[in-house]
OpenMM code with the backbone's topology and positions (N, CA, C; nanometers):
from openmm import Vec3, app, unit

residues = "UNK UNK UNK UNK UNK UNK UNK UNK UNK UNK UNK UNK UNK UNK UNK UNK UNK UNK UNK UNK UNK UNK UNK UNK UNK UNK UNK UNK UNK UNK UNK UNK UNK UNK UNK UNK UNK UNK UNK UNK UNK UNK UNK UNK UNK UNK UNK UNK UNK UNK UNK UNK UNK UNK UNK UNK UNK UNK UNK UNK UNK UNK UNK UNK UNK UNK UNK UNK UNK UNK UNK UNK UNK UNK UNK".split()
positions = [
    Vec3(0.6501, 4.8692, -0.0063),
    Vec3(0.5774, 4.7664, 0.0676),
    Vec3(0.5406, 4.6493, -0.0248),
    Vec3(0.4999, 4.6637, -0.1492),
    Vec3(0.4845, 4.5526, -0.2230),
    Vec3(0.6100, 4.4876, -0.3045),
    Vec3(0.7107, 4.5658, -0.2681),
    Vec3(0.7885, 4.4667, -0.3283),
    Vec3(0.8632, 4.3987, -0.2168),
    Vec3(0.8337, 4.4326, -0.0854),
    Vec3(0.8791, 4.3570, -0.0092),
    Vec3(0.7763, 4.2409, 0.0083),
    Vec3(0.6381, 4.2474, 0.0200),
    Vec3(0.4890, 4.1343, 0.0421),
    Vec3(0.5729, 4.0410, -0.1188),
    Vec3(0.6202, 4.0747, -0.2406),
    Vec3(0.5841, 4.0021, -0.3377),
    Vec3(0.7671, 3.9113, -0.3013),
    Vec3(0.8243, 3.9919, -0.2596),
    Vec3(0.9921, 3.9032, -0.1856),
    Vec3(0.9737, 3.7854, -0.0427),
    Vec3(0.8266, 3.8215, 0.0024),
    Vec3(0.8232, 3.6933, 0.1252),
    Vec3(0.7423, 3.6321, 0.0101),
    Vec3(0.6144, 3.6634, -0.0473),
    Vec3(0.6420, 3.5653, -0.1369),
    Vec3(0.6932, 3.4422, -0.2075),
    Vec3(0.8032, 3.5179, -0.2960),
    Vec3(0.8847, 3.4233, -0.3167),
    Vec3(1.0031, 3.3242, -0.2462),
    Vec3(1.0084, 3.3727, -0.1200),
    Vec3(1.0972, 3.3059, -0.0003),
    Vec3(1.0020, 3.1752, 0.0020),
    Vec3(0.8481, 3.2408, 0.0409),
    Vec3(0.8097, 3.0917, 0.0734),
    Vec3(0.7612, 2.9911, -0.0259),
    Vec3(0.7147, 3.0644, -0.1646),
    Vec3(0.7279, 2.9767, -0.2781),
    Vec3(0.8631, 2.8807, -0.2691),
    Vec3(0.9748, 2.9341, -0.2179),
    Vec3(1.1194, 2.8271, -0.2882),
    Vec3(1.1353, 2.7831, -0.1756),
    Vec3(1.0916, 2.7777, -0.0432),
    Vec3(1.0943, 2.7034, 0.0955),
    Vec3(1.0187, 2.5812, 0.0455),
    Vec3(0.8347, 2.6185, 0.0266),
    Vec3(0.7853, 2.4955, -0.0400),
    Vec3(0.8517, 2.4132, -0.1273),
    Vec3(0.9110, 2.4688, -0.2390),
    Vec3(0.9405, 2.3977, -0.3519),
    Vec3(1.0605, 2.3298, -0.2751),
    Vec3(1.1438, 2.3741, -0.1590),
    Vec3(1.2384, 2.3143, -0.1525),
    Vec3(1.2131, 2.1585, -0.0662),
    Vec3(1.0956, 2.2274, 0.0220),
    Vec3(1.0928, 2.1138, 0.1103),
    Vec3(0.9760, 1.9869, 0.0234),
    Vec3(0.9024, 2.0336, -0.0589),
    Vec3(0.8807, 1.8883, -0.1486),
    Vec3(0.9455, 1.8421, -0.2313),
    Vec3(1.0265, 1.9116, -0.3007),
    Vec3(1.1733, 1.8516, -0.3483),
    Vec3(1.2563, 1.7267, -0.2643),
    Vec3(1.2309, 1.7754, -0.1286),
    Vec3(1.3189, 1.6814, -0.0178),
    Vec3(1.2171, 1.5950, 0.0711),
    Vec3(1.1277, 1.6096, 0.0620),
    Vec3(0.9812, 1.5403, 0.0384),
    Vec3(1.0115, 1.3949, -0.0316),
    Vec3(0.9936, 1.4381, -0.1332),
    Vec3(0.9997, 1.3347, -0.2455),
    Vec3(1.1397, 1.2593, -0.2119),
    Vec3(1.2400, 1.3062, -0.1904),
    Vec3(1.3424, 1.2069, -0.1660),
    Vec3(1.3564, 1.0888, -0.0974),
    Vec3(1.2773, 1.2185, 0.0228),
    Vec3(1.2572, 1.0986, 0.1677),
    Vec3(1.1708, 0.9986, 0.1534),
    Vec3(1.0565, 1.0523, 0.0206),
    Vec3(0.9650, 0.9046, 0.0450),
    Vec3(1.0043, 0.8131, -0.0695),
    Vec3(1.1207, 0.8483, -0.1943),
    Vec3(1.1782, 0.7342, -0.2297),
    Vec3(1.2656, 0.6734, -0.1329),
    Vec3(1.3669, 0.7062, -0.0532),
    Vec3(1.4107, 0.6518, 0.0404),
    Vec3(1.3158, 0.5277, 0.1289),
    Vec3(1.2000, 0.6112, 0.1765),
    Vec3(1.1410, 0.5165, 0.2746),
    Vec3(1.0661, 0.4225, 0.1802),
    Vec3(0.9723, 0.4280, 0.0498),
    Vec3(0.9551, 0.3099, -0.0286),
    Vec3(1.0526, 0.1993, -0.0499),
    Vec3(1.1646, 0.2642, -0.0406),
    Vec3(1.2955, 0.1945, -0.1127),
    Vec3(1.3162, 0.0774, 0.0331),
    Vec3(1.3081, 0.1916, 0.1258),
    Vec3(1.3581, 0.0724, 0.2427),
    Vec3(1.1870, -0.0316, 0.2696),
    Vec3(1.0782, 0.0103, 0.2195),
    Vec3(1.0036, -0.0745, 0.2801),
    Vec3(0.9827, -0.1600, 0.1669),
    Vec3(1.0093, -0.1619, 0.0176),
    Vec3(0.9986, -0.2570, -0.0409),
    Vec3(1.1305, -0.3810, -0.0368),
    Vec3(1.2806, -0.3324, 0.0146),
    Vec3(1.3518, -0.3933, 0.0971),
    Vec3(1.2603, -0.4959, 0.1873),
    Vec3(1.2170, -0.4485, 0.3073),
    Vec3(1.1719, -0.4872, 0.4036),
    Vec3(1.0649, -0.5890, 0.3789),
    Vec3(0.9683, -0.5192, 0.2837),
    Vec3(0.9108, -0.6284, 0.2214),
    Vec3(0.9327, -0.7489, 0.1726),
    Vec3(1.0512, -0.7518, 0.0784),
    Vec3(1.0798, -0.8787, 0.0034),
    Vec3(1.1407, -0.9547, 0.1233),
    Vec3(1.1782, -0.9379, 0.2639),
    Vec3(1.2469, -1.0396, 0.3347),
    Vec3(1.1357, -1.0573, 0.4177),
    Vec3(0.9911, -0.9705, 0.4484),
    Vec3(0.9240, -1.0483, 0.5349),
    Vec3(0.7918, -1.0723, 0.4967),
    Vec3(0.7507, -1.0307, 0.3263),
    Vec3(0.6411, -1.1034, 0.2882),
    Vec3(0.6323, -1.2035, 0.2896),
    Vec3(0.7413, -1.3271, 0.2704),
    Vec3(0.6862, -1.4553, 0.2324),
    Vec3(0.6311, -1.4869, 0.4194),
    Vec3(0.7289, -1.4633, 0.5213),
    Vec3(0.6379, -1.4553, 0.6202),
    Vec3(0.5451, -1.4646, 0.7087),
    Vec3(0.5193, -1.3195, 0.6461),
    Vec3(0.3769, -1.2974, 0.6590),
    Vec3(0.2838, -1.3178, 0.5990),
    Vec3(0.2745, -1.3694, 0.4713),
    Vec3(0.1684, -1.4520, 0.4060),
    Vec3(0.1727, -1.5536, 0.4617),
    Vec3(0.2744, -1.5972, 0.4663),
    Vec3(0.2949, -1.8069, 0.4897),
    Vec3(0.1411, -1.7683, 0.6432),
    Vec3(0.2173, -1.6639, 0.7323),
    Vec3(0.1367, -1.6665, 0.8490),
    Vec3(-0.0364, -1.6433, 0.8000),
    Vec3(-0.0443, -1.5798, 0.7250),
    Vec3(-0.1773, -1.4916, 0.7080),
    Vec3(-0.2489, -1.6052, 0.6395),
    Vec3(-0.1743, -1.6879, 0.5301),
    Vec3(-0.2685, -1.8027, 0.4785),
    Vec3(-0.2952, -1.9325, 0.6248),
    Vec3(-0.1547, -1.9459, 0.7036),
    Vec3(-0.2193, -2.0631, 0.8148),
    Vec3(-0.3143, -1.9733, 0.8720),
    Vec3(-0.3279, -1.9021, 0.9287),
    Vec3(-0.4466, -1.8388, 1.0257),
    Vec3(-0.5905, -1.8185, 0.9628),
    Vec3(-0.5745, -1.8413, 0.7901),
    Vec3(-0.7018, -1.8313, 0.6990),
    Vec3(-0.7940, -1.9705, 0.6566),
    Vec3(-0.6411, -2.0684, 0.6507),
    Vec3(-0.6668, -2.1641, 0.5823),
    Vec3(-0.8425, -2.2885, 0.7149),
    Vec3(-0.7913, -2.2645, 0.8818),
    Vec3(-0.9314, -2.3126, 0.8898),
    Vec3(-1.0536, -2.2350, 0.8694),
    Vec3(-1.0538, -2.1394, 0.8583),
    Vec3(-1.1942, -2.0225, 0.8158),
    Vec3(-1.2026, -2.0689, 0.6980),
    Vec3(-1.1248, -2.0661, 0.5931),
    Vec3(-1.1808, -2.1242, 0.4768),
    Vec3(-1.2477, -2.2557, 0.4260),
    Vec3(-1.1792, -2.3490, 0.5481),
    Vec3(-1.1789, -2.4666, 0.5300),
    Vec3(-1.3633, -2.5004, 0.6032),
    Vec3(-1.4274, -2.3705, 0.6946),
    Vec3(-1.5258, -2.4253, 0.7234),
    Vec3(-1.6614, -2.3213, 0.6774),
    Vec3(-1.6308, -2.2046, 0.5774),
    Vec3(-1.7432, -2.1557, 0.5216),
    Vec3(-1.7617, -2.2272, 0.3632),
    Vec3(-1.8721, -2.2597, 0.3769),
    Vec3(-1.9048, -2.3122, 0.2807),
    Vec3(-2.0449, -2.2257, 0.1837),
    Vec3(-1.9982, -2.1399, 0.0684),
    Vec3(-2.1319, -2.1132, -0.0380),
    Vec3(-2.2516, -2.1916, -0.0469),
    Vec3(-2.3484, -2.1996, -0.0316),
    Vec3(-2.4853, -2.2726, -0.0532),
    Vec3(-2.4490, -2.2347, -0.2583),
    Vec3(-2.4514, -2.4261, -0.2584),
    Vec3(-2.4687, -2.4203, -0.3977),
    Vec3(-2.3320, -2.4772, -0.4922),
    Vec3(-2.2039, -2.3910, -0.4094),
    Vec3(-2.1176, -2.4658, -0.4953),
    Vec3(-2.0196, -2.5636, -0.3630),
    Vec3(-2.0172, -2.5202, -0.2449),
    Vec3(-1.9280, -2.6014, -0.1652),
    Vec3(-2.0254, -2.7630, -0.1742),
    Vec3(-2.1349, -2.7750, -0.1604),
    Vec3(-2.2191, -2.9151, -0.1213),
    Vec3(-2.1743, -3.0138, -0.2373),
    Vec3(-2.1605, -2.9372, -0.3597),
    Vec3(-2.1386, -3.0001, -0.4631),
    Vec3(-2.0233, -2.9999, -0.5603),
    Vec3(-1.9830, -3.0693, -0.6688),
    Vec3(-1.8841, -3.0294, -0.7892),
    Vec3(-1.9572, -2.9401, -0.8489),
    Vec3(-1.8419, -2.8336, -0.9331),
    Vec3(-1.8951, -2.7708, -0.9785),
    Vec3(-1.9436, -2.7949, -1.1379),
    Vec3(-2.0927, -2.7804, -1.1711),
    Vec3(-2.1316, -2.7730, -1.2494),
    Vec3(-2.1401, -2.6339, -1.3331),
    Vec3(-2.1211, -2.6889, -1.4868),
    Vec3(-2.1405, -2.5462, -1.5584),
    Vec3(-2.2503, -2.5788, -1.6444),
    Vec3(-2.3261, -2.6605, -1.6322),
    Vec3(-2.4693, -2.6368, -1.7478),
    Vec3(-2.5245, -2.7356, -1.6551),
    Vec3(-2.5806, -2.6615, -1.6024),
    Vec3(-2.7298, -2.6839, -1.5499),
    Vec3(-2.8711, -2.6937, -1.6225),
    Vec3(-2.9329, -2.8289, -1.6292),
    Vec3(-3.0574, -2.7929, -1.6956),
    Vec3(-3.1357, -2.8206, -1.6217),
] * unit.nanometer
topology = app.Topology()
chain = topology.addChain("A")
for resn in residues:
    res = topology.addResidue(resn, chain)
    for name in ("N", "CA", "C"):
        topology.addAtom(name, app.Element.getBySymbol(name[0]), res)
């Protein structure tokens, strides 16, 4: 009986090992395709993400440094 409990054991030790072995493949694969994917639709989606930012930025203003130039010695 225990050398059969210590033989499923090791079945499912080398099932695991096999399937994160193939794990790991698949998620270099899918990095691989999304840093692909990336380089053709970051510029994009920044270009988009900065127009949709640029009036929010354009109307919060810091108390202190937007009213004014910025100063570095204040006395």
């Amino acid at each position: 009986m225990a050398g059969n409990h210590a033989l499923v054991l090791a079945l499912i030790a080398f099932a695991v090992y096999n399937v994160i072995k193939y794990l790991k493949q698949i998620l270099v694969a899918l990095a691989t395709a999304v840093i692909a994917f990336a380089g053709f639709g970051a510029v994009s989606f920044f270009e988009t993400v900065h127009d949709e930012l640029k009036p929010a930025a354009a109307t919060v203003s810091l108390p202190g440094f937007a009213a004014q130039p910025m100063v570095l010695h204040r006395h």
